[in-house]
BATIDO-409382 format. One record per residue (C-alpha): residue number from 0; residue in three letters; chain; y, z, x. Coordinates in pm, whole numbers, always signed. Layout:
<pts>
<pos NUM | code ala | unit A | y Y | z Z | x X>
...
</pts>
This chain:
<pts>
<pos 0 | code unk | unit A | y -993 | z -565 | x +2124>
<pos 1 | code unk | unit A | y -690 | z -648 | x +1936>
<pos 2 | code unk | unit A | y -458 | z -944 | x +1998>
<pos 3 | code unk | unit A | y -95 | z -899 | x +2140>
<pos 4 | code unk | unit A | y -13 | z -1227 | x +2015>
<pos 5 | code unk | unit A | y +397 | z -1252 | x +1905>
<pos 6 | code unk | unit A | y +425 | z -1345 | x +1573>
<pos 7 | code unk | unit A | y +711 | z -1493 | x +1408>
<pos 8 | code unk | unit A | y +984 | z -1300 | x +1218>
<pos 9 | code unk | unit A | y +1155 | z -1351 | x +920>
<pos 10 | code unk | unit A | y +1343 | z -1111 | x +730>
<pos 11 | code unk | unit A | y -120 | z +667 | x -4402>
<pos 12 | code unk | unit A | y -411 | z +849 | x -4635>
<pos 13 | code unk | unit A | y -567 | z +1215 | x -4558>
<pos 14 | code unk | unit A | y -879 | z +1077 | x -4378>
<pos 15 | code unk | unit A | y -644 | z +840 | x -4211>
<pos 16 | code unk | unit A | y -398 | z +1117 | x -4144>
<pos 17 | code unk | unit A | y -651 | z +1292 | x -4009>
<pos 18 | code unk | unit A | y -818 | z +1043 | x -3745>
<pos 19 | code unk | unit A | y -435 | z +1006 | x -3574>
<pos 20 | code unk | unit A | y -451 | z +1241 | x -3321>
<pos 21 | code unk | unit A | y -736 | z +1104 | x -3157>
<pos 22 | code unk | unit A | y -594 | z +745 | x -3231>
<pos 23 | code unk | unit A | y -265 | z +908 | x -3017>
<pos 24 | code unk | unit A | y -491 | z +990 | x -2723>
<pos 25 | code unk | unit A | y -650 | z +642 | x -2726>
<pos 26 | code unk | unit A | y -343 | z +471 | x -2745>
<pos 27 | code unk | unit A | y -171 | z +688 | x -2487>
<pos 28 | code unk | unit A | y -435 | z +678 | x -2260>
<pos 29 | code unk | unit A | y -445 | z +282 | x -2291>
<pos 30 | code unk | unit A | y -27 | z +258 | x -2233>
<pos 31 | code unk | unit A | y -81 | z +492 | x -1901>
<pos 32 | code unk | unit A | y -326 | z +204 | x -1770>
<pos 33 | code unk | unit A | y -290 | z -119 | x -1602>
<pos 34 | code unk | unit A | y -446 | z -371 | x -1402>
<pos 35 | code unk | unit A | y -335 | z -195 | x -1140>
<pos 36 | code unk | unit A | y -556 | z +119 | x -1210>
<pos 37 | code unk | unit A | y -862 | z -23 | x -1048>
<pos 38 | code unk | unit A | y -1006 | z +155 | x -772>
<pos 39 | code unk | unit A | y -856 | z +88 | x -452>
<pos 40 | code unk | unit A | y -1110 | z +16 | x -148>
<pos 41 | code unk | unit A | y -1109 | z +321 | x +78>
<pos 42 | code unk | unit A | y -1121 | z +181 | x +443>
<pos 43 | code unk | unit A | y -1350 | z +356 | x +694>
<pos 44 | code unk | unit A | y -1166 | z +385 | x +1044>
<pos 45 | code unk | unit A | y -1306 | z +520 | x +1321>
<pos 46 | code unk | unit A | y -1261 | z +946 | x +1398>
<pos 47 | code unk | unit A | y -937 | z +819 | x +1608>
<pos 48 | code unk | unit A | y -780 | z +638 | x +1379>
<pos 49 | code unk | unit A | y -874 | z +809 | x +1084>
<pos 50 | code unk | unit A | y -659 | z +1140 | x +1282>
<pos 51 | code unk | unit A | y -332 | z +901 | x +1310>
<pos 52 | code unk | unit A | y -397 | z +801 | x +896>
<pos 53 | code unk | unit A | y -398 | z +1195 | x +817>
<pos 54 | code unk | unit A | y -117 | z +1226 | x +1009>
<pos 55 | code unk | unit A | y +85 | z +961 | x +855>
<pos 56 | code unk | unit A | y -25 | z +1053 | x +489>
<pos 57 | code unk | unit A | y +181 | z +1423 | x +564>
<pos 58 | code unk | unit A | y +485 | z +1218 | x +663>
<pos 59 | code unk | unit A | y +434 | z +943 | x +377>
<pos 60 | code unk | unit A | y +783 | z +967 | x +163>
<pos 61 | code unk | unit A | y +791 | z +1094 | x -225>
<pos 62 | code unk | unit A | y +942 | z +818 | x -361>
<pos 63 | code unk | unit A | y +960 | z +416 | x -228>
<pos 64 | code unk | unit A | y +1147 | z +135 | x -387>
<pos 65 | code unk | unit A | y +1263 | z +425 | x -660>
<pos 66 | code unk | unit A | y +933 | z +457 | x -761>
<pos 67 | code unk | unit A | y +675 | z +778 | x -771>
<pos 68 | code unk | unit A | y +416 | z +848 | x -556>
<pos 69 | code unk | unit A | y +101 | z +791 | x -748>
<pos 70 | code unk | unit A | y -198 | z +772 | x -530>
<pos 71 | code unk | unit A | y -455 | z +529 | x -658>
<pos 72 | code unk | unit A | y -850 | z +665 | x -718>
<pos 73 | code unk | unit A | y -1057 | z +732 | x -538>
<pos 74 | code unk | unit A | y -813 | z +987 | x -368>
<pos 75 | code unk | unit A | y -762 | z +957 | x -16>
<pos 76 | code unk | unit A | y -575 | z +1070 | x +282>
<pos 77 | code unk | unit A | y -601 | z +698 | x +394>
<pos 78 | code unk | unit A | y -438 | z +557 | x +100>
<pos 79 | code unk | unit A | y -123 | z +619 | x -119>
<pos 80 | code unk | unit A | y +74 | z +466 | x -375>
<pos 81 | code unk | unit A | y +378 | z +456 | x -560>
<pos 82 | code unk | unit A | y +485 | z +367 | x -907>
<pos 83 | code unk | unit A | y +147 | z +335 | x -1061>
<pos 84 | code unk | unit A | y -20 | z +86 | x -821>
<pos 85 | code unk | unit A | y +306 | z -140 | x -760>
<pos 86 | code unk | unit A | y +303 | z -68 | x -364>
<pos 87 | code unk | unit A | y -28 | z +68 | x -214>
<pos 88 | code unk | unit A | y -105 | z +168 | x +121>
<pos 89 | code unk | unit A | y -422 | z +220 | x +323>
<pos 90 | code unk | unit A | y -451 | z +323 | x +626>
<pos 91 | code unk | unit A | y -732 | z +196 | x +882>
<pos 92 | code unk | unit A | y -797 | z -143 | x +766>
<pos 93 | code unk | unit A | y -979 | z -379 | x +968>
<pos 94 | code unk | unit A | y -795 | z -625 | x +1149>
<pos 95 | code unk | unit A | y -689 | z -920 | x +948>
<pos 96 | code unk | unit A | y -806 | z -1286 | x +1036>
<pos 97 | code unk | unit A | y -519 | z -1415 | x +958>
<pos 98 | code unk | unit A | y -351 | z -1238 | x +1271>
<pos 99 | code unk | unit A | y -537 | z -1506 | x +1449>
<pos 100 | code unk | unit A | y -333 | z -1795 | x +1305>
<pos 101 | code unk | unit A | y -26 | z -1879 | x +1481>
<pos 102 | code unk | unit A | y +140 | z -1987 | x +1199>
<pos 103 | code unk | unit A | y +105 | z -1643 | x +1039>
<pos 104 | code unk | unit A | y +471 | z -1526 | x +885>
<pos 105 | code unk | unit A | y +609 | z -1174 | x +1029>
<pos 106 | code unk | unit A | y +875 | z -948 | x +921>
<pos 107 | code unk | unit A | y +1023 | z -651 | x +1138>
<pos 108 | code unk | unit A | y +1120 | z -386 | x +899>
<pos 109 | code unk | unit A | y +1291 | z -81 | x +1139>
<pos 110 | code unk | unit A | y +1148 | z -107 | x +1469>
<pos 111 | code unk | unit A | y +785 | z -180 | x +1294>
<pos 112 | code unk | unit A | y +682 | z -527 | x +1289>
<pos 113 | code unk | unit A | y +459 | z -630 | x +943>
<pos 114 | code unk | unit A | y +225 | z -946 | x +916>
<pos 115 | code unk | unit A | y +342 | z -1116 | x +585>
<pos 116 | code unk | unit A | y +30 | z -1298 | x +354>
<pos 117 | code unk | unit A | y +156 | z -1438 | x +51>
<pos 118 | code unk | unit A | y -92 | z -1405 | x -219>
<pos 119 | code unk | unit A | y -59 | z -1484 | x -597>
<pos 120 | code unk | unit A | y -82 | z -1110 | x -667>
<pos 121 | code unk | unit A | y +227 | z -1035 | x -456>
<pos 122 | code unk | unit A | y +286 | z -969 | x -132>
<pos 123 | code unk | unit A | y +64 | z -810 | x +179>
<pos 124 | code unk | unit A | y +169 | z -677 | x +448>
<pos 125 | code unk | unit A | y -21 | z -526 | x +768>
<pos 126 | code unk | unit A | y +140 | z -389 | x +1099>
<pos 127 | code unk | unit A | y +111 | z -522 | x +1423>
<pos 128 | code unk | unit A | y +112 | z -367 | x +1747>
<pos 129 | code unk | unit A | y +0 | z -54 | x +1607>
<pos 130 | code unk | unit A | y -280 | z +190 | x +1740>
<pos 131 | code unk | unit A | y -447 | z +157 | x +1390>
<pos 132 | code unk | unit A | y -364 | z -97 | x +1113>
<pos 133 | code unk | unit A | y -163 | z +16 | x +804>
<pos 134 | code unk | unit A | y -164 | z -234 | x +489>
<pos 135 | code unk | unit A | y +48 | z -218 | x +224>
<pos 136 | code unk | unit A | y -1 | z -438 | x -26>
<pos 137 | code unk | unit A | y +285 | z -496 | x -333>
<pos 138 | code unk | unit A | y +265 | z -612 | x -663>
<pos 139 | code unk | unit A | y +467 | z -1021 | x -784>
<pos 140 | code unk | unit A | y +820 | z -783 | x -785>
<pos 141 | code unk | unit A | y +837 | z -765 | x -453>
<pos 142 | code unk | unit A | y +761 | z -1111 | x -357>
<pos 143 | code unk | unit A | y +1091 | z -1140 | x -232>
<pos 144 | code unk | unit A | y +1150 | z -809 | x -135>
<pos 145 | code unk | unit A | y +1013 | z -667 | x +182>
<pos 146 | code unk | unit A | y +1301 | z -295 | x +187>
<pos 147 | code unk | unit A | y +957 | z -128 | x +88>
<pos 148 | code unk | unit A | y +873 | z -117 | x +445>
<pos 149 | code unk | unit A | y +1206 | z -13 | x +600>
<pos 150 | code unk | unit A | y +1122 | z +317 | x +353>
<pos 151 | code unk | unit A | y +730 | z +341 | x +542>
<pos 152 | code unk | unit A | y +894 | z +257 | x +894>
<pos 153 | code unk | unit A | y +1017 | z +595 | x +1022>
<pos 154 | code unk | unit A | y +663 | z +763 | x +908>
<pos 155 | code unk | unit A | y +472 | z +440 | x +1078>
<pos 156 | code unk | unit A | y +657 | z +485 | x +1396>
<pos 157 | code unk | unit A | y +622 | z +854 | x +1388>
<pos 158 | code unk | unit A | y +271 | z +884 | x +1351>
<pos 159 | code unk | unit A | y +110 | z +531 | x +1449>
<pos 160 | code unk | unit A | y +194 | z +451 | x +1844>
<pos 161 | code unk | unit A | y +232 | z +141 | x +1937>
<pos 162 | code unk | unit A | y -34 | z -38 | x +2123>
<pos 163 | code unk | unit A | y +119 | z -241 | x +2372>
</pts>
């Protein structure tokens, strides 16, 4: 059962010559990589809430924060990103522990409320009083900067009821 605790809110030479192409791939290949590129964890809802992720990956916008969508690996209907692993998103999470803390920091971005956790990595964020639990987690720009989530807000609210 989840809690309906309030939280707070705050706003060269031939051979050479001849060994650069692949040398190009390599070094392409290793500039379109980051730390970011590691696999994202895929989160395993249950058949209900796995139907309201689906629906909110249709309605997920193009671009966020003037960045891309890039969806991390391994693909998923229950995850998304946008500019390479900056913001991700997955849908479905387990609740968070820290929603039991009463200290825990909140932000209301458009009529969806957003449990803050400040981590050294940047900023997480998981929604409240929603039917299923939607993380999205940001990279140390966007520490911050919470207008991501006024972007994911009208596809949240669309697709994600509330539960109280």
């Amino acid at each position: 059962m989840r809690s309906r605790r309030p939280l707070p809110s705050r706003r060269l030479s031939g051979r050479s010559i001849a060994r650069l192409p692949a040398v190009a791939v390599l070094l392409t290949a290793a500039a379109g990589c980051s730390s970011t590129d590691a696999p994202v964890t895929v989160p395993t809802p249950s058949k209900e809430e796995a139907a309201l992720c689906h629906a909110l990956d249709k309605e997920l916008p193009k671009t966020l924060a003037d960045l891309g969508r890039a969806d991390p690996e391994p693909r998923s209907e229950l995850t998304a990103g946008w500019g390479d692993g900056a913001i991700v998103l997955r849908c479905g999470v387990p609740r968070p522990a820290e929603m039991d803390n009463p200290q825990a920091q909140a932000v209301e971005a458009d009529g969806v409320n957003w449990m803050l956790e400040e981590r050294d990595s940047g900023p997480r964020f998981t929604t409240t009083y929603r039917q299923t639990y939607v993380e999205v987690t940001m990279t140390t720009r966007f520490t911050h900067d919470s207008t991501p989530l006024a972007g994911l807000a009208e596809a949240v609210a669309k697709t994600v009821p509330p539960s109280v």
